[in-house]
PLY file of the C-alpha trace (Angstrom):
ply
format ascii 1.0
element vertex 139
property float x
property float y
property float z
element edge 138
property int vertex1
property int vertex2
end_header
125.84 -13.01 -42.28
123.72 -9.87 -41.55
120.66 -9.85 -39.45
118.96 -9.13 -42.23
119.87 -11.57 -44.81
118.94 -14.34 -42.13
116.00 -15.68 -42.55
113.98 -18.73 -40.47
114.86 -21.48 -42.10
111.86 -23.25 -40.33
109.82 -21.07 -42.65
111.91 -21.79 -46.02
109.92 -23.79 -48.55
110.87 -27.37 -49.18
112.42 -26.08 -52.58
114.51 -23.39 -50.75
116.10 -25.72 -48.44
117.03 -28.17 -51.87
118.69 -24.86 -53.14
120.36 -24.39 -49.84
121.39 -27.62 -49.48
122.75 -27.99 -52.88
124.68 -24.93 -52.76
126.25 -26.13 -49.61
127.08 -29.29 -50.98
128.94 -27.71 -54.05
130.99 -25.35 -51.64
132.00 -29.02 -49.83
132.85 -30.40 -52.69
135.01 -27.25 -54.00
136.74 -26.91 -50.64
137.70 -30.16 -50.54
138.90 -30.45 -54.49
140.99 -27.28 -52.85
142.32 -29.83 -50.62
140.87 -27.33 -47.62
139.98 -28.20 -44.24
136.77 -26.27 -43.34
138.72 -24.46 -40.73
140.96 -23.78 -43.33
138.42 -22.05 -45.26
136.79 -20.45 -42.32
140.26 -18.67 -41.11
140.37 -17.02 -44.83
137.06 -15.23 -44.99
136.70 -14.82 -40.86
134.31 -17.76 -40.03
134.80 -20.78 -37.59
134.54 -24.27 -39.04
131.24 -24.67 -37.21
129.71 -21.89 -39.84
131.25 -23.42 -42.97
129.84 -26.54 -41.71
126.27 -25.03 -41.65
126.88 -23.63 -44.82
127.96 -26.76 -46.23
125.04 -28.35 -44.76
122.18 -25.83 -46.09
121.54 -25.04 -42.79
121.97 -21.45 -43.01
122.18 -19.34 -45.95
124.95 -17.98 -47.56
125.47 -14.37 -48.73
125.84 -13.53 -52.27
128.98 -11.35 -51.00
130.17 -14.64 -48.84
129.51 -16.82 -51.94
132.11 -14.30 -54.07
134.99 -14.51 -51.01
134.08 -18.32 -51.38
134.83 -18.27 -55.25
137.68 -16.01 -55.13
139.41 -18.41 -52.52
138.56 -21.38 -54.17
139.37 -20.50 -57.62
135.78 -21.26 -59.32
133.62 -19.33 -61.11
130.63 -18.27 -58.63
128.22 -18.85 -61.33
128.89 -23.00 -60.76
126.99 -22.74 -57.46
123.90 -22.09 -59.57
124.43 -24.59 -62.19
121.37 -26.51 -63.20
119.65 -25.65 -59.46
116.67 -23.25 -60.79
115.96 -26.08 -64.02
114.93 -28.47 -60.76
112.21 -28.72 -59.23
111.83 -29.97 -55.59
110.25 -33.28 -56.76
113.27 -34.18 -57.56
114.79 -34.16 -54.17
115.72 -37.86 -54.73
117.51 -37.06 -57.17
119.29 -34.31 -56.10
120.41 -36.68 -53.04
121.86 -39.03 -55.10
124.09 -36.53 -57.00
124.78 -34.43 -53.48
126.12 -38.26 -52.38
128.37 -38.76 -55.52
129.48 -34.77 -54.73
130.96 -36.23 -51.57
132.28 -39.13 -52.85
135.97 -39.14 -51.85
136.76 -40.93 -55.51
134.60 -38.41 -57.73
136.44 -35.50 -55.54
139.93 -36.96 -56.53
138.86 -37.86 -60.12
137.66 -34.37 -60.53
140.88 -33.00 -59.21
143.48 -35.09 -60.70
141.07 -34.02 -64.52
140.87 -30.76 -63.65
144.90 -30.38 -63.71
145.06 -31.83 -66.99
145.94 -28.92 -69.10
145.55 -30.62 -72.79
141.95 -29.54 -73.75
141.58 -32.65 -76.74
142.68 -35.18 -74.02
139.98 -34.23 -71.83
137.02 -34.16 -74.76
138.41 -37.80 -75.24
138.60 -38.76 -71.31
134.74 -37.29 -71.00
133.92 -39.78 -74.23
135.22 -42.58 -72.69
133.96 -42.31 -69.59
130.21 -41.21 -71.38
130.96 -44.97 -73.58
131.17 -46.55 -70.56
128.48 -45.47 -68.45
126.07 -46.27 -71.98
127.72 -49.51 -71.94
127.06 -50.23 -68.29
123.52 -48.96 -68.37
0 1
1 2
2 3
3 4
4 5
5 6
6 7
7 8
8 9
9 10
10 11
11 12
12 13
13 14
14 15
15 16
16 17
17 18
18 19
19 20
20 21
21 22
22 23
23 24
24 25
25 26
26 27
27 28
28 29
29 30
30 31
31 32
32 33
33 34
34 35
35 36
36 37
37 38
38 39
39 40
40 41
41 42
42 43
43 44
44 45
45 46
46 47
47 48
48 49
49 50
50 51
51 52
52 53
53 54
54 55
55 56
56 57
57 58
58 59
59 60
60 61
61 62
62 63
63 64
64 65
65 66
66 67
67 68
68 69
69 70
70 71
71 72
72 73
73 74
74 75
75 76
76 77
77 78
78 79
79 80
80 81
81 82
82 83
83 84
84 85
85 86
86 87
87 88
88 89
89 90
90 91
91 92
92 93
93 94
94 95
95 96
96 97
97 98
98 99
99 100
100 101
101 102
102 103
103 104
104 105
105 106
106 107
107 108
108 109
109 110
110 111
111 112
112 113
113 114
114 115
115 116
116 117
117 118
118 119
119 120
120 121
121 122
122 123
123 124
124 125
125 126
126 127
127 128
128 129
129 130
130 131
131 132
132 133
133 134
134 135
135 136
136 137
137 138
């Protein structure tokens, strides 16, 4: 990252370290439905694990030009880093931890990668009922 897209983090708002920390949490948890290793990832874009774990951790910030290698290698759209972050509001930081916590959940990592290889659009709008029937069942 340049010099000049660094900036204090000790100065960031609370609600820019939420952003940073979810957008590190969704590049964990598209690395690892890659089935990378962070120095994995780091070797293809020029970084040492110890930056794509500050990444991953919102501790630093990452470029929008890192965020497109990051895409390109993982095969995502770069638009799913953003999903749903600017609709939140820091007050709900507790909520946000609970869904960074299922993001790293070994279980929702494989579930999402074992449905994302399902290829049959119709089975998967009937897998995402189910598992919606469930959860209002369980509620």
């Amino acid at each position: 990252m340049a010099n000049g897209d660094k900036k204090d983090r000790s100065r960031a708002t609370d609600e820019e370290k939420d952003q940073e920390t979810k957008i590190g949490a969704r590049l964990r948890f598209f690395r690892l439905a890659k089935g990378l290793s962070q120095t994995a990832l780091g070797d293809s874009v020029g970084l040492t694990f110890q930056q794509v774990q500050k990444y991953e951790k919102g501790m630093n910030r990452i470029s929008v030009s890192r965020l497109l290698q990051f895409s390109e290698i993982l095969d995502f759209d770069i638009r799913e880093f953003f999903d749903g972050i600017a609709d939140q509001k820091s007050d709900n930081a507790s909520k946000a931890g609970e869904i960074s916590g299922l993001i790293s959940s070994k279980t929702t990592i494989c579930l999402v990668k074992d449905f994302s290889k399902i290829k049959d659009t119709a089975l998967k709008r009937n897998i995402a009922e189910l598992v919606c029937s469930i959860r209002m069942d369980h509620q």
